[in-house]
N, C-alpha and C positions, 0 to 999 in steps of 0.2 A: 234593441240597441244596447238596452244595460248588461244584456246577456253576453251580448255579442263582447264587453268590455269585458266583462266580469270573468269572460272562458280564457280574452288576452292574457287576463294580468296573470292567471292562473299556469298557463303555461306559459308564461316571462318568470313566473318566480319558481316553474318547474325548471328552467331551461336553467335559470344561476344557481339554483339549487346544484345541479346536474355538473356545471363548470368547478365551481369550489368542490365540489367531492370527488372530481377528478384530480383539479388540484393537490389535493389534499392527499390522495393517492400517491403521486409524484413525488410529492415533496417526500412523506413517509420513507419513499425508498430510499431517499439521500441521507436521510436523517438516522446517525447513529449516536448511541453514550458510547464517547471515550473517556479510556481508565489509563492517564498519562503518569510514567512513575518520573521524580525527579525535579517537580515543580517548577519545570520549564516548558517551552512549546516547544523546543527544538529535539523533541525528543527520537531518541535511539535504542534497536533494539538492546544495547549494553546496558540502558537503564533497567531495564526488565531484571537484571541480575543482582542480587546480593552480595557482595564483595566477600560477606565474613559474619559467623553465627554473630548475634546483639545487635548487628545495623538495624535502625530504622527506616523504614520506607514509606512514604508519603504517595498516595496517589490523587492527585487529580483527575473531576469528574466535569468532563464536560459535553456538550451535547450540540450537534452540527452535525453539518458536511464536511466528512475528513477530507474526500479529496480536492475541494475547492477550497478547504481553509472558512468555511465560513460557521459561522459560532451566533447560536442564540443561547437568550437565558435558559438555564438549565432547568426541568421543572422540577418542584417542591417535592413530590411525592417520590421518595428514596430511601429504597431501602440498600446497603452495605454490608457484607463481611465477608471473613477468609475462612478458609479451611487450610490446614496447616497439613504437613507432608501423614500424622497419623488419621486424620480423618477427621481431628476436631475442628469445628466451627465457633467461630467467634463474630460477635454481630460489632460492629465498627460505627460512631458515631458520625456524620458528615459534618463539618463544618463550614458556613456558607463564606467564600470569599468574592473575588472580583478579578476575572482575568481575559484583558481585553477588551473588557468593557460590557461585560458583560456575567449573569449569576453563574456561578460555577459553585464546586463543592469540594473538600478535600478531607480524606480519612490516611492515617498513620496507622504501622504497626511495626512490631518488633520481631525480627526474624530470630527462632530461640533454638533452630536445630536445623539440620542439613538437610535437604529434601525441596520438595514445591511449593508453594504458595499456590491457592487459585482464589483471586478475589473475585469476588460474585457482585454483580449490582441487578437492582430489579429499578427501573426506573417509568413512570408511568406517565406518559403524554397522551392521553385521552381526549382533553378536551381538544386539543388541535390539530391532530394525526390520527387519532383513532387506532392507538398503538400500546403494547404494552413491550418493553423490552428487557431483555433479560442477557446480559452481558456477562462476560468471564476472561480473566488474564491472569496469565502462571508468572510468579516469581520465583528464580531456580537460585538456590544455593549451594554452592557445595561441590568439589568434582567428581565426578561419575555419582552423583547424590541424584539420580532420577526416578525418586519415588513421589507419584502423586498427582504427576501433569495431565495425568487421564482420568482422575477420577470424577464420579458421578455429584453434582453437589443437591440434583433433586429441585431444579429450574422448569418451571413449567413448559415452558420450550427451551431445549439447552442443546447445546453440541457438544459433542465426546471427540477428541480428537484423534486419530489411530496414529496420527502422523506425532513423532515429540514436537513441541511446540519452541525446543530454541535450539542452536545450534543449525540451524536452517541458514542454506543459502538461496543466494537469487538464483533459480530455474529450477529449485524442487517442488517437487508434488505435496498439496499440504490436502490430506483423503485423512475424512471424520464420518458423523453417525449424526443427525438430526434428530431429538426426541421430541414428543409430546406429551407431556404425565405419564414419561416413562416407556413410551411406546414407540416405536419407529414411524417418524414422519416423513411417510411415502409421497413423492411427486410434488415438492415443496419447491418454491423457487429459492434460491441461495443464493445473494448477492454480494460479492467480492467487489473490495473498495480498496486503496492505498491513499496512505496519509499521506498532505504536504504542507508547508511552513507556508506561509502567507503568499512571502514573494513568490515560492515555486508553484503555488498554486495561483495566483492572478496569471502568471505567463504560459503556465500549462492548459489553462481553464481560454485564454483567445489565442494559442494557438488550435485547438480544438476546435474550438469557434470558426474559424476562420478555413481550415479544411471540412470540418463537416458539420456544413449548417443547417443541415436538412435532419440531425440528430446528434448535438454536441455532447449530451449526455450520454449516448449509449458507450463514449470512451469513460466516462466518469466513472459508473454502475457493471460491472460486470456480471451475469448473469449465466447458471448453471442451474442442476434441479438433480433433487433426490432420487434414487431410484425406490425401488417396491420393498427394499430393508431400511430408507432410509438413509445409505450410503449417499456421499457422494467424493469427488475430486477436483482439485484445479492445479495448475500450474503457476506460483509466487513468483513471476518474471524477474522482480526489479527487490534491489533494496531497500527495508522501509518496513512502516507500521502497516500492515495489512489487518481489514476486518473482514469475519463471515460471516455471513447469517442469513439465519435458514427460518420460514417465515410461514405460520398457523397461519393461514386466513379461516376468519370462523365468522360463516354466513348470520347478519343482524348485530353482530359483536366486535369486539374487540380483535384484532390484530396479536400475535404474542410472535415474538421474535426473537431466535436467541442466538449470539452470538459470539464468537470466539476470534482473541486478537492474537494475531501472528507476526512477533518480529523476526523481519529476515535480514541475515547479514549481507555480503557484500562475498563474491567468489572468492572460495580460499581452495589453495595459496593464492596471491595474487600474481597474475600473469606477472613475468621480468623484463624488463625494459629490456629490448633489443642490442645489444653494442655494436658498432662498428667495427668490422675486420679490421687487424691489423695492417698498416699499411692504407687505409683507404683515403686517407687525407692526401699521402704523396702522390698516389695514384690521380685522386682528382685532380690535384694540382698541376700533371704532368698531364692530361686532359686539356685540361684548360688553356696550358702553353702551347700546344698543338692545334688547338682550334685556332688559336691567335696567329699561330703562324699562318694555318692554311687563307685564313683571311686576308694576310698580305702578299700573299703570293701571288703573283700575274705573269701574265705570258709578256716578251718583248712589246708587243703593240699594248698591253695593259688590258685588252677583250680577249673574249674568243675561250678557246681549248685551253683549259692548265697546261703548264708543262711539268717535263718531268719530276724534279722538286717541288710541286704543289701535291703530284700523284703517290709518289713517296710520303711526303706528311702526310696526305691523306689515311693509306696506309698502315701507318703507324699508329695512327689516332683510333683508326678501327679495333688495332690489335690492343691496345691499353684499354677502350671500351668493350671487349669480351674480357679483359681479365679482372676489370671490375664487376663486371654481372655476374663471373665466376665466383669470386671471394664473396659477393651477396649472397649463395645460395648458401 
């Protein structure tokens, strides 16, 4: 009988065992470090930009589900810095503040010449995710100043981007290179995320819910995979902070994940509001006085067949209703 307890409890603490690290699994995938420039949540890809050589730029580190808006404390173990458009590297000290209620981090720097920024974070959630991530975002300054945005910064898993990382609008193709210590990270999963602001993320997050509840995440998490160089591609729909990342699983270890954030703009030029033809207003109007009349129009007995002054208006009315669907086209 003690045996017989003893194999239960064994596989009862095999079986939650088995739940949390699936858990733990799932969540992982949601979970990325975002590098917000501007020290707001509201942020846009126009923050990614430098206005003018000497600005300083502040980034914001926090750690969450972009696309649901949800934010835990950020963990401790962070490392910081940029490499600037010559290839030097500068290591950035984080400073812990409090946004939302939660630990966040924030490093400054000073843009001192034209060219790219790529800030680098290595941020290390071990004990809860089984994760090690390794994030990157280009700060551009400068026009036609596009030195820099691809370069290698030597991230245990990183992504090299083939695609320029700004001046992107919504429906292009953003095609990079998954590394691993340098090597091409063949048959990797790659999971494409878009940020949202609170509100748009509670009302995005149940209507999701609410159409497909038999898997409300798989609209949340998007999911691709490397091929045998390494490569891969997706298609940036919508405007907004996009993350990728392309994901070491390394059997008994640690997880390394590296990632690359893509602001995309909004379609340019932007489509021009329609105007109204000339004349459509009178045209309605004389529509309109036509129908009125055909409506009081009655035969002697008041039933029955229109007569010929009803069939006339009628007429008429038809002919002002092709010259308007005329002037629409």
């Amino acid at each position: 009988m003690m045996k017989r307890r003893k194999k239960a409890t064994a596989i009862a603490t095999i079986l939650v065992v088995g739940i949390l690290l699936a858990s733990a699994v799932g969540l992982t995938s949601a979970h990325f470090t975002m590098l917000f420039p501007g020290k707001h949540m509201d942020v846009t890809p126009e923050d990614y930009i430098a206005k003018e050589v000497g600005e300083t730029k502040t980034i914001w580190i926090l750690w969450g589900h972009p696309y649901e808006h949800i934010l835990f404390d950020c963990p401790e173990e962070l490392d910081v810095s940029v490499m600037d458009p010559d290839g030097v590297v500068t290591a950035l000290t984080p400073t812990e503040i409090t946004v939302e209620g939660v630990r966040a981090y924030e490093v400054s720097f000073t843009v001192e010449k034209l060219g790219d920024y790529v800030v680098s974070a290595r941020l290390n959630a071990s004990e809860e995710h089984g994760l090690i991530d390794y994030t990157k975002a280009v700060i551009h300054c400068g026009e036609e100043a596009w030195e820099g945005w691809d370069a290698e910064v030597g991230q245990e898993t990183e992504v090299i981007p083939f695609t320029r990382p700004y001046g992107l609008e919504e429906g292009f193709v953003f095609t990079g290179k998954a590394l691993y210590n340098g090597n091409a990270l063949s048959d990797a999963d790659v999971e494409v995320e878009k940020y949202h602001t609170k509100a748009l993320g509670d009302k995005i997050v149940g209507e999701a819910e609410d159409m497909f509840p038999y898997d409300p995440p798989m609209m949340f998490t998007r999911v691709t995979k490397t091929d045998s160089a390494g490569e891969f591609a997706y298609t940036l729909d919508e405007p907004g902070i996009w993350f990728v990342g392309a994901t070491k699983e390394i059997e008994g270890g640690l997880a390394r994940r590296g990632v690359f954030i893509v602001p995309v703009l909004e379609a340019f030029p932007a489509k021009p509001e329609v105007e109204a033809p000339p004349g459509l207003e009178e045209l309605k109007s004389r529509v309109k006085s036509l129908e009125d009349k055909v409506a009081a129009l009655k035969t002697p007995g008041g039933e029955g067949t229109p007569g010929f002054g009803a069939i006339a208006a009628l007429a008429g009315l038809l002919i002002v209703v092709y010259l308007v669907k005329r002037r629409k086209r």
